[in-house]
Structure formats: C-alpha cells, structure tokens
GUTILUM-370033 format. One record per atom (N, C-alpha, C): residue number from 1; x, y, z. Coordinates in steps of 0.05 Angstrom, whole numbers, padded with zeros to 5 digits, m for minus. Layout:
% GUTILUM-370033
PT  fido       u       v       w
PT   NUM       X       Y       Z
...
//
This chain:
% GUTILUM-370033
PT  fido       u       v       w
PT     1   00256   00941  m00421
PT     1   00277   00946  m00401
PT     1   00264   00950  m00373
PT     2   00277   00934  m00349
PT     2   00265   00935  m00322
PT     2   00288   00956  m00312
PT     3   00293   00980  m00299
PT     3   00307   00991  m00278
PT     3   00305   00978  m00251
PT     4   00326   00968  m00253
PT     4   00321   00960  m00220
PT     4   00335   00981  m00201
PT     5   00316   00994  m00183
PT     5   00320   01012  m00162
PT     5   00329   01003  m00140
PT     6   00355   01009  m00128
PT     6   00356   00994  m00104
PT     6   00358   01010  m00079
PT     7   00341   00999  m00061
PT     7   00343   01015  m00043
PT     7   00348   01005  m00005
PT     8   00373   01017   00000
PT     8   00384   01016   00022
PT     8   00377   01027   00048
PT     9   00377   01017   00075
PT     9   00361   01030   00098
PT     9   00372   01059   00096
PT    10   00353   01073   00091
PT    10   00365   01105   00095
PT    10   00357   01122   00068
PT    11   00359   01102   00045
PT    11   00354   01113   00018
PT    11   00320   01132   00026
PT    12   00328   01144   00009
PT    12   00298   01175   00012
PT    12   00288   01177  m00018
PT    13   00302   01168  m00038
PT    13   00301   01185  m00060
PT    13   00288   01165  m00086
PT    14   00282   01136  m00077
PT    14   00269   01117  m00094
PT    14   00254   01121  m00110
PT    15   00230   01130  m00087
PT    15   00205   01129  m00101
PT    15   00200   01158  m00126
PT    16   00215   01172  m00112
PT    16   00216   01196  m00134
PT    16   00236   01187  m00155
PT    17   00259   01175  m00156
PT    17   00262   01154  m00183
PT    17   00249   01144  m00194
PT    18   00228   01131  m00182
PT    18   00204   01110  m00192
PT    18   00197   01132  m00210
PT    19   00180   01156  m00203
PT    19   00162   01160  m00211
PT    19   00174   01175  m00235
PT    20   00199   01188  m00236
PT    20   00209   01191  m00262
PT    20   00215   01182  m00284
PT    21   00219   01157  m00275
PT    21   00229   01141  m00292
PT    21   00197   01126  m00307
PT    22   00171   01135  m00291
PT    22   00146   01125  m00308
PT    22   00138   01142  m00320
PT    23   00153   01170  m00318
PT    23   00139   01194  m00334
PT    23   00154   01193  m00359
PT    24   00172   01172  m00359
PT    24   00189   01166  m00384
PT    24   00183   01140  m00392
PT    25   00165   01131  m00381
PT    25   00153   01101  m00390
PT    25   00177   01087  m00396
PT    26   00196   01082  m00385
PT    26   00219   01061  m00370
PT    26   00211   01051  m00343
PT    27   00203   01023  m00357
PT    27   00193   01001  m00337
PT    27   00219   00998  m00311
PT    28   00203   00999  m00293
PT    28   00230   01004  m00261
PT    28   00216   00984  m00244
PT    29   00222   00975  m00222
PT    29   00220   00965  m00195
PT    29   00237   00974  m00175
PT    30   00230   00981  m00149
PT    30   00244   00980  m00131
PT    30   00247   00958  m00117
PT    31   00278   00961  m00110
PT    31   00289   00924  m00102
PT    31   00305   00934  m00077
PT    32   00297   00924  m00055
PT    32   00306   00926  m00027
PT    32   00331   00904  m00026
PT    33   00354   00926  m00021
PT    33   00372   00912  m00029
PT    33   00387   00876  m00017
PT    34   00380   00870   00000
PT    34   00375   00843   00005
PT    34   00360   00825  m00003
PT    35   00351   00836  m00022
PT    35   00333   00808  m00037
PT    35   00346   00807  m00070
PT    36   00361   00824  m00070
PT    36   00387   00808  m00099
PT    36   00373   00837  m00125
PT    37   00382   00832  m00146
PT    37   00361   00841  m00167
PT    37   00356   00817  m00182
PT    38   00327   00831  m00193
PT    38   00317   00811  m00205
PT    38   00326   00801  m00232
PT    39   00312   00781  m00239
PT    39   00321   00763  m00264
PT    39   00329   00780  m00287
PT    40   00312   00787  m00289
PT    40   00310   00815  m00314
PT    40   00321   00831  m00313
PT    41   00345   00847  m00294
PT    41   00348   00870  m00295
PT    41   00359   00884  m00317
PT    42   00354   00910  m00327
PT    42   00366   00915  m00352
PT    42   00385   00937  m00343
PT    43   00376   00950  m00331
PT    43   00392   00978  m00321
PT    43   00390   00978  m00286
PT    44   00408   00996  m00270
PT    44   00408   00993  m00245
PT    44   00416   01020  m00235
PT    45   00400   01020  m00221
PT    45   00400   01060  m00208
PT    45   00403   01057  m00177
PT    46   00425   01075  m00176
PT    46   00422   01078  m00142
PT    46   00417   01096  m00138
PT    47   00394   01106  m00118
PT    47   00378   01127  m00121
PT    47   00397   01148  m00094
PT    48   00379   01172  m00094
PT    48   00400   01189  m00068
PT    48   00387   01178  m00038
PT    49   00385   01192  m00009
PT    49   00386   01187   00008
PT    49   00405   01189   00035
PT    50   00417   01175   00049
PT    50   00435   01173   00074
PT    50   00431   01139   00083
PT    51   00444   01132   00060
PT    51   00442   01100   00066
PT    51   00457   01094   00090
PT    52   00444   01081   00110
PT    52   00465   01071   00136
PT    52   00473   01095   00155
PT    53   00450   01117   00147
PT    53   00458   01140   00165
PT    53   00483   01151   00152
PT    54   00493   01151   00132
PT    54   00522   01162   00127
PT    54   00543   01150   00142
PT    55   00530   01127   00163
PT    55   00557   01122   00180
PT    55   00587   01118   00172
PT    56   00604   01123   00185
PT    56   00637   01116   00170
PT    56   00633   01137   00146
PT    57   00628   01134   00137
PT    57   00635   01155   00115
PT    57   00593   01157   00097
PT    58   00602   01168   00076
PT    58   00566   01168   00058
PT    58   00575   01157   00037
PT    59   00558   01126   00037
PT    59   00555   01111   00016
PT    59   00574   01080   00021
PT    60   00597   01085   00041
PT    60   00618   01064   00048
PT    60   00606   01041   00052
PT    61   00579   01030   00075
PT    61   00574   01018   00083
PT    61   00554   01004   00061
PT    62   00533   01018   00046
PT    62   00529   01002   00034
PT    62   00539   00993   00004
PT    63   00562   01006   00002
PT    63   00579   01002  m00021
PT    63   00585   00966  m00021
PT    64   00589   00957   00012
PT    64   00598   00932   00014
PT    64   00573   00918   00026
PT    65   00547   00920   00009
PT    65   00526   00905   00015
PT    65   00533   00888  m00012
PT    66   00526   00862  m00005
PT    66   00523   00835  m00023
PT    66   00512   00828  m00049
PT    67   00497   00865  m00052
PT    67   00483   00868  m00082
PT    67   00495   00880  m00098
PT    68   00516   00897  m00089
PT    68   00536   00916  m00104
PT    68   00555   00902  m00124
PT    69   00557   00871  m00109
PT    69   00573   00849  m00120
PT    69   00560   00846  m00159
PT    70   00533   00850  m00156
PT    70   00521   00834  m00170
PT    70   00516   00863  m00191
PT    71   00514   00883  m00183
PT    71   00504   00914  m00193
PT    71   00540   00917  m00213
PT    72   00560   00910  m00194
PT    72   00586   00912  m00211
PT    72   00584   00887  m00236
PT    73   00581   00866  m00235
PT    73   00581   00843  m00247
PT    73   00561   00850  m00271
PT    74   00532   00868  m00272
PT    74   00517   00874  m00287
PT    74   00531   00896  m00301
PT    75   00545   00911  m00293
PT    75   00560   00942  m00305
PT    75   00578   00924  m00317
PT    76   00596   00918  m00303
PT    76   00615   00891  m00330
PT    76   00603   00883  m00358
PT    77   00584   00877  m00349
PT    77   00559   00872  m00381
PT    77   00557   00892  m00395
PT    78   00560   00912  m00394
PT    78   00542   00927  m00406
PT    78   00518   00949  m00397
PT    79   00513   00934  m00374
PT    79   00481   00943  m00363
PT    79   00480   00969  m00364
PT    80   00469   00996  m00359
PT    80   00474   01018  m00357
PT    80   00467   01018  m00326
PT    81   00483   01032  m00311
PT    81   00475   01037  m00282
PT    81   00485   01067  m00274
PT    82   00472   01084  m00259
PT    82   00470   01109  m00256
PT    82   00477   01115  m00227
PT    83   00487   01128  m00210
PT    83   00486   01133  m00184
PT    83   00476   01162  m00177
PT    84   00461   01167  m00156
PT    84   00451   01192  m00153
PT    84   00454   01206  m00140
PT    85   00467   01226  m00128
PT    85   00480   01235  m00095
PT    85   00482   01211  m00079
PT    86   00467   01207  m00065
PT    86   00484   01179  m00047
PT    86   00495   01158  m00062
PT    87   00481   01155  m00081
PT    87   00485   01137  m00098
PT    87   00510   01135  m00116
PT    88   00519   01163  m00117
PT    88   00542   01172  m00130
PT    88   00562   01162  m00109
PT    89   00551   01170  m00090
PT    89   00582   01161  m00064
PT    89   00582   01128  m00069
PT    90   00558   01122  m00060
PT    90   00564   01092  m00067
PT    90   00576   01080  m00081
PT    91   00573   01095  m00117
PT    91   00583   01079  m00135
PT    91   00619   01081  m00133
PT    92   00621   01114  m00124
PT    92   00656   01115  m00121
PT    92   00670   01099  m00100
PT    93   00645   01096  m00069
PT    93   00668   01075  m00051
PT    93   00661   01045  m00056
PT    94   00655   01041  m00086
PT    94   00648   01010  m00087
PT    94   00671   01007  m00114
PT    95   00683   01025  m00126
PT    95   00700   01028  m00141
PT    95   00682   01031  m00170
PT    96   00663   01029  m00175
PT    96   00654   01039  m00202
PT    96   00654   01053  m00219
PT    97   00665   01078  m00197
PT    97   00682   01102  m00211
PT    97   00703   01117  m00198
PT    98   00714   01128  m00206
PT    98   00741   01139  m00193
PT    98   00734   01156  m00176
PT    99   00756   01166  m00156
PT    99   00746   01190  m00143
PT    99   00726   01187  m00114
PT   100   00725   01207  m00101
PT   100   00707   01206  m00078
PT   100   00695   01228  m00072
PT   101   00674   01224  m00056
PT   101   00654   01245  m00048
PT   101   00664   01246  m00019
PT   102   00669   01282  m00013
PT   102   00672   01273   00014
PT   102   00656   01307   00028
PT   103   00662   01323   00055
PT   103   00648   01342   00061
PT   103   00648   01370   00043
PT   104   00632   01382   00043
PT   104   00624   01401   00030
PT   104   00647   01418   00040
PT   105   00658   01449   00015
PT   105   00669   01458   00037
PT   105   00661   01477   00056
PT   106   00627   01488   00055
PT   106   00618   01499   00065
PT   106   00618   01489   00100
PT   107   00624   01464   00091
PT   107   00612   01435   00125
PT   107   00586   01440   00131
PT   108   00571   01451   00110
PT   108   00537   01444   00117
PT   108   00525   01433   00096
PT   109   00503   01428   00106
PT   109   00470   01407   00082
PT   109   00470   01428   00068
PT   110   00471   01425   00035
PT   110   00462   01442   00026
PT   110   00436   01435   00000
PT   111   00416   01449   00007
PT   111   00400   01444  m00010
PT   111   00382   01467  m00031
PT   112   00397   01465  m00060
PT   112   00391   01498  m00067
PT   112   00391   01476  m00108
PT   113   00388   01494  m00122
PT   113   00380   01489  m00143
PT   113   00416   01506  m00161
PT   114   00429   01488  m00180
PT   114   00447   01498  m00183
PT   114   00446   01497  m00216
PT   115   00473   01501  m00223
PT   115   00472   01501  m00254
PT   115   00497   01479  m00260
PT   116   00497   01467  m00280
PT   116   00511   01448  m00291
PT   116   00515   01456  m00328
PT   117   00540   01451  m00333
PT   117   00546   01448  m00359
PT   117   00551   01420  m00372
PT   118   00530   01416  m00395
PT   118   00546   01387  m00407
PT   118   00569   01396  m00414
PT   119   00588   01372  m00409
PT   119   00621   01369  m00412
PT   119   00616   01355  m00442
PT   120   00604   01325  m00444
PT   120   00621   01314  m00462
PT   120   00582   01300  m00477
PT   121   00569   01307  m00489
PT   121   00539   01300  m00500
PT   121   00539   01276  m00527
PT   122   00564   01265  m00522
PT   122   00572   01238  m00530
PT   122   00571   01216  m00523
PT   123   00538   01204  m00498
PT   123   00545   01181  m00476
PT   123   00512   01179  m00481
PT   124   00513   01156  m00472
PT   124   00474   01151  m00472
PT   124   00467   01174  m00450
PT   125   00486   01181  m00435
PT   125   00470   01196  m00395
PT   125   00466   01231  m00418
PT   126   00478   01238  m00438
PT   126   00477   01261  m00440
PT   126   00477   01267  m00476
PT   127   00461   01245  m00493
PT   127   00461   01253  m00525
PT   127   00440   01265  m00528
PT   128   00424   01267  m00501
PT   128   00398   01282  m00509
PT   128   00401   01313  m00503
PT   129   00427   01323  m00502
PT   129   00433   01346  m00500
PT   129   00453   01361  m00522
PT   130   00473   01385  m00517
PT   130   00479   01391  m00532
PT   130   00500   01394  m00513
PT   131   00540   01393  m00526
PT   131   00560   01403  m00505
PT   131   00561   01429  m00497
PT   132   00567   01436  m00471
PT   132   00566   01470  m00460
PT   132   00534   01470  m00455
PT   133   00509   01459  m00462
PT   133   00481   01465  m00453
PT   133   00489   01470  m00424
PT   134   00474   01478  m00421
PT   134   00473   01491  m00378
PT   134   00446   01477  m00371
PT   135   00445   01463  m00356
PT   135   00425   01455  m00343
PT   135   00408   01456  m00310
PT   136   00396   01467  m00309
PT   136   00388   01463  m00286
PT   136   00375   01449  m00261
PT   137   00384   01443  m00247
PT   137   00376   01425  m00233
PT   137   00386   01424  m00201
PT   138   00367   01402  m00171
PT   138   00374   01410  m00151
PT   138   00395   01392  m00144
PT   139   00410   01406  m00121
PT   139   00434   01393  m00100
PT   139   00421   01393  m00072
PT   140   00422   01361  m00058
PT   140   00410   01367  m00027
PT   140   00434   01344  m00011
PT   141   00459   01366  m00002
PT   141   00475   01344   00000
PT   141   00487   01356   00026
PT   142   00508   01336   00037
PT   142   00530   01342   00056
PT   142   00555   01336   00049
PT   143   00558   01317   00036
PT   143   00584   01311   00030
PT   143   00583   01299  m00009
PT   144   00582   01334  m00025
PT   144   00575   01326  m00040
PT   144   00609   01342  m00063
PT   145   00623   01349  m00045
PT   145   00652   01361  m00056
PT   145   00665   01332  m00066
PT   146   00662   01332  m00099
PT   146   00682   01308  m00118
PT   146   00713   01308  m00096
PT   147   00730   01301  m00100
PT   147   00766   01299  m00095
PT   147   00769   01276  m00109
PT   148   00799   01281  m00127
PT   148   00804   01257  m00140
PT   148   00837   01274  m00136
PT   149   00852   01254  m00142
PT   149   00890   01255  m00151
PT   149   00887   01272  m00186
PT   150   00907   01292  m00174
PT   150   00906   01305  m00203
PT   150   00919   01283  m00224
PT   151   00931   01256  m00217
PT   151   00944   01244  m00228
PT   151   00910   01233  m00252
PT   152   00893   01219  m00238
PT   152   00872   01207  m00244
PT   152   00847   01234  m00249
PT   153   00859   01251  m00245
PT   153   00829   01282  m00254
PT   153   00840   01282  m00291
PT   154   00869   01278  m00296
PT   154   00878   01282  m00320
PT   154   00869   01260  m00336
PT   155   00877   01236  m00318
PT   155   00862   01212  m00338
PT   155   00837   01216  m00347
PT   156   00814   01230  m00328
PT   156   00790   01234  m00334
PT   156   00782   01249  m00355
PT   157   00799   01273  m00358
PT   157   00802   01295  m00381
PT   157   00807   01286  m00402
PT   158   00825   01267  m00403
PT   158   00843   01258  m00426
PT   158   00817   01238  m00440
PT   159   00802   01224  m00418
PT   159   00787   01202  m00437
PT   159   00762   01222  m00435
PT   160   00758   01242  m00436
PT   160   00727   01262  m00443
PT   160   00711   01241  m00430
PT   161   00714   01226  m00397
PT   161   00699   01220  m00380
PT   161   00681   01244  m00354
PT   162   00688   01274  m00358
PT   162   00676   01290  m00342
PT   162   00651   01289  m00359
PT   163   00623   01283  m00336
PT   163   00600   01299  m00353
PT   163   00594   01320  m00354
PT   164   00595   01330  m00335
PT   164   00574   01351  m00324
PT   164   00594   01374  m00313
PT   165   00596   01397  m00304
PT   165   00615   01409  m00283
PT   165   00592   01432  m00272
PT   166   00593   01444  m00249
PT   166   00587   01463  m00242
PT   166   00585   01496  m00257
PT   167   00569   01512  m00268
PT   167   00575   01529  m00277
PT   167   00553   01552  m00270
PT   168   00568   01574  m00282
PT   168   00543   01602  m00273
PT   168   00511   01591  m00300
PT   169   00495   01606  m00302
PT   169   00480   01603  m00313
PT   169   00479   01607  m00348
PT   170   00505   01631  m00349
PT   170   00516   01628  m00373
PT   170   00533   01607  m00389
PT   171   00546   01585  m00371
PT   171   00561   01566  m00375
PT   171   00597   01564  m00367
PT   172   00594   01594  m00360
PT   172   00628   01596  m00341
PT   172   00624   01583  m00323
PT   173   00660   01564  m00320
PT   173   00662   01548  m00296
PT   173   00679   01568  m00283
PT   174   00672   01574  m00256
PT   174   00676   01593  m00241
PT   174   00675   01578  m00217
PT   175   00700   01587  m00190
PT   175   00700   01582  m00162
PT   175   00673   01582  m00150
PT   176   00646   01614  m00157
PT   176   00631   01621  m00145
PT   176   00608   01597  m00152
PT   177   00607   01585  m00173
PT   177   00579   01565  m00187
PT   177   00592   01539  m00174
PT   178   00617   01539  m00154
PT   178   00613   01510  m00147
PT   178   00607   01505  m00126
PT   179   00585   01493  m00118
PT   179   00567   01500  m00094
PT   179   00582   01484  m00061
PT   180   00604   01469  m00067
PT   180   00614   01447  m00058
PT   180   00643   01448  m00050
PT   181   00661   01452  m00068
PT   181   00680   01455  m00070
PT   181   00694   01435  m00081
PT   182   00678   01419  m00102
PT   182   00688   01398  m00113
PT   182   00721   01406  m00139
PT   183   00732   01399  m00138
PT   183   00758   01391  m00155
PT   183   00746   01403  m00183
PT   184   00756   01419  m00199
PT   184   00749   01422  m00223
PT   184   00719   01432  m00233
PT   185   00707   01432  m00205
PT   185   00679   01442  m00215
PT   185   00663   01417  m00221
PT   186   00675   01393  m00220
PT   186   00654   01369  m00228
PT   186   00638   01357  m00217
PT   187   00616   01360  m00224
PT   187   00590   01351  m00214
PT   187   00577   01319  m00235
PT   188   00593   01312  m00247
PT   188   00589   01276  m00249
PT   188   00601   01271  m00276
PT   189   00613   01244  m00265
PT   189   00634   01236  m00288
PT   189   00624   01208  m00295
PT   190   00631   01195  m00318
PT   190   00635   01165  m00324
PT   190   00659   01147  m00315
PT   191   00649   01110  m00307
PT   191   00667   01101  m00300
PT   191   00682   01091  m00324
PT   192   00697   01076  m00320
PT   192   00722   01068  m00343
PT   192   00699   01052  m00372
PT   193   00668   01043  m00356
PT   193   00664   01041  m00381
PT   193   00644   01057  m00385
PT   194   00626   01064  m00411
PT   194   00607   01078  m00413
PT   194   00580   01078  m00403
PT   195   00579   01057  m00406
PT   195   00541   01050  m00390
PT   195   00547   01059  m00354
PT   196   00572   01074  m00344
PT   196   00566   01071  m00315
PT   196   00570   01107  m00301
PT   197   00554   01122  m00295
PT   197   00551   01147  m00289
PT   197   00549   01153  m00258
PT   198   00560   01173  m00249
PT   198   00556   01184  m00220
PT   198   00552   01211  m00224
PT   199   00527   01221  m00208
PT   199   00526   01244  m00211
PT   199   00513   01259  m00182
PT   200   00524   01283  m00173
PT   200   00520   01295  m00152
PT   200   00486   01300  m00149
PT   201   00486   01328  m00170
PT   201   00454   01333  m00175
PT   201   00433   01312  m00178
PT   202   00410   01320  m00176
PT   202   00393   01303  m00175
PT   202   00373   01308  m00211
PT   203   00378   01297  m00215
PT   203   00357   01293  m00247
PT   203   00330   01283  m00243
PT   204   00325   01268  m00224
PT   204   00296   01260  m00217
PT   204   00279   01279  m00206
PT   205   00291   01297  m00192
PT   205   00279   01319  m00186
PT   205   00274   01342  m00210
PT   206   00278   01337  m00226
PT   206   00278   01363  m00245
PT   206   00272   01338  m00273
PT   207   00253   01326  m00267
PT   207   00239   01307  m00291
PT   207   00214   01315  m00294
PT   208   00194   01329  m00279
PT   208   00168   01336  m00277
PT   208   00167   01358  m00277
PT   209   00148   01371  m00302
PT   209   00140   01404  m00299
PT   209   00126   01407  m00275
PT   210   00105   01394  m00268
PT   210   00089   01408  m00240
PT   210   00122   01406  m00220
PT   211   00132   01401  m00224
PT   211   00153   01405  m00188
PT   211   00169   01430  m00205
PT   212   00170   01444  m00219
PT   212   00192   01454  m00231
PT   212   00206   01449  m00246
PT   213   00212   01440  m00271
PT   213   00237   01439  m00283
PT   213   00245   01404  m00300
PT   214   00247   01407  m00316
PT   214   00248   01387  m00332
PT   214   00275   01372  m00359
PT   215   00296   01390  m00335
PT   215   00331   01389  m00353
PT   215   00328   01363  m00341
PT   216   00322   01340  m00323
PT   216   00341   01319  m00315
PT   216   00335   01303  m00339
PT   217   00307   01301  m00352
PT   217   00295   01281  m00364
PT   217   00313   01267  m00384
PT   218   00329   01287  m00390
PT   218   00349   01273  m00422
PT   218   00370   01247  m00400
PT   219   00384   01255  m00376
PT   219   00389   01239  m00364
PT   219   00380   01210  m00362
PT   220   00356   01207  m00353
PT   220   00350   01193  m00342
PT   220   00339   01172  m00370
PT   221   00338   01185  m00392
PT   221   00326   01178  m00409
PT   221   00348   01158  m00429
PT   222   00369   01157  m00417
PT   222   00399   01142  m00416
PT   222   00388   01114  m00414
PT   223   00375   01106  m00399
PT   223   00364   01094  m00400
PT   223   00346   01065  m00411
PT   224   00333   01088  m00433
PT   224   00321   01071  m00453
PT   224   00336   01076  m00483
PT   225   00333   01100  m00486
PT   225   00337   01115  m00511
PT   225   00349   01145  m00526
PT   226   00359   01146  m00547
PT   226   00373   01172  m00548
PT   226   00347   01208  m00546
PT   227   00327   01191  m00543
PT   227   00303   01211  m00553
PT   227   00291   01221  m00519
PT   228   00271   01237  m00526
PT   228   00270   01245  m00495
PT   228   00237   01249  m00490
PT   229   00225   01238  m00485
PT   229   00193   01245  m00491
PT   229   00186   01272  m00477
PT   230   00170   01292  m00497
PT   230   00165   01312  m00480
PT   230   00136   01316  m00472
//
C-alpha cells in the first residue's frame, strides 16, 4: 500500500504524517498537489496545516484544487482516505463528508492536548480500539468547532457514522471537554461510505512515544490493517 500525502501551499503537517505512517511501516509519499497522485495510490491522507492561508474560509480553496477531483473518484473506489484538521475542513468543503468546520467558539488558536471517546470501534479508522476507549491526543486549531443541521447530525447518529466525540478523561461527554464548541461534542465522523474519515485531532502527533503519547497509532493504522504494531 502507497499513502499518498497530499500537500497544499500552507500544509505544515506532512512530513510528520510521513513519519508516522513509517513507524507503522505503511509505505507513503508526499504528493504536491499539482502533480496528480500517483499510479499506485492505495490510500490518500490530507494532512493538517492552513492550506491557502485559510483564505475565504479553512480548507475551501483547496477543496477546489484539480486533485480533490481525483482523491473523490479514489474514495468512490474504495480507497481509504483520511482528513486531518485542515484536512478535515477540506474533506467537508469538498463534500466528502457532511458538515463543516468553522470558528472556534473561543475565536482563538487553540493548541492543547484533549480527550476523545471512541463512538463506534466498528470501521478500519477505529477496530484497533475498544467503544467508549478515551483517547488522548493533540488539537492545534482555529476553526476547529464541527456545525452540521440537526436534520443531517441525526442521519449521522442513526447510521453510527460519529467516531470520535470530545470527552472528560473518564469518557463523559460534557459542555466543559469540548474544547471548540463543536455540535454534539464531535470530534470526527465518517463519510456516507466507510473507507472516508475526518477528524479534528491530530493522531500523527500522538503516534511516537519519544513526542508523547501513542493513542493515534490504531488510527492511522486504518490504513493497512486491523492490528497495530507496538
């Protein structure tokens, strides 16, 4: 399996995908997104960052780059593709998944280490866990508050598409554990089909014991396989 990494003027967060994704020996490249993905691609990650400066909105602009065409057409397949804080915005204003990322409601950057509950440990992004596990891991965002139509938050309930939600460290979803002010406490859902994930937190950051912390790995590990190397 090749990950193809794509990365947009502004993207920050590649090469620390890269390098998680080799501590899981899941073969990756980073692919500058004007040069297409390659032949091979098996899986496709959009990593975090401030693609395009956030301009117009975070993630809009390069949502309608000429590769996204080809990143939807691969999720159509099958492919597994992941979005990562920016990447999450991306995938929602390119329509991959429902819903939108928009300002915090703090209205500042926030960058702090939070807690997450698996929702639904029935998906390649999350069998390497257990449902209700709490996980920890960091948030370095601005506009990282979910909003969706309660019409389409129910659809999401109804098809056990929430992954992840915000929670205290015990696993209560509580106003105070949501660092954002996202809708329901959710911190990353699936799109209509399974291989396609958005998620606020960052899992690449919390793949390596020397940095701290090693909850993202089952994530990312979606990837290749249900197993998780430790």
């Amino acid at each position: 399996m090749t990950v193809a990494i794509v990365r947009f003027g502004g993207s920050n967060c590649d090469r620390d995908a890269a390098r998680a994704l080799d501590s899981l020996d899941i073969d990756n490249e980073i692919v500058w997104h004007e040069d297409g993905l390659p032949a091979d691609t098996t899986g496709v990650m959009l990593p975090g960052g401030f693609s395009y400066g956030d301009y117009l909105r975070a993630g809009a602009m390069a949502a309608r780059a000429p590769i996204m065409q080809a990143v939807k057409e691969q999720a159509e397949a099958g492919v597994p593709v992941l979005g990562i804080c920016n990447g999450a915005q991306i995938g929602c204003e390119a329509s991959l998944t429902p819903g939108a990322f928009t300002t915090n409601e703090s209205a500042r950057f926030q960058c702090e280490h939070v807690h997450v509950r698996v929702e639904n440990a029935d998906t390649r992004w999350t069998r390497a866990y257990e449902e209700g596990q709490v996980l920890e891991l960091p948030i370095a965002h601005a506009e990282g508050r979910f909003e969706i139509s309660e019409d389409a938050l129910a659809d999401l309930q109804a098809a056990d598409r929430i992954l992840f939600r915000y929670s205290t460290p015990d696993g209560e979803i509580t106003p105070e554990a949501n660092p954002n002010g996202s809708t329901d406490n959710v911190a990353g859902i699936l799109g209509e089909r399974e291989n396609v994930a958005v998620l606020m937190p960052h899992p690449e950051r919390a793949a390596l014991s020397d940095i701290g912390g090693t909850d993202g790995r089952g994530i990312l590990a979606g990837f290749a396989s249900a197993t998780v190397p430790q």
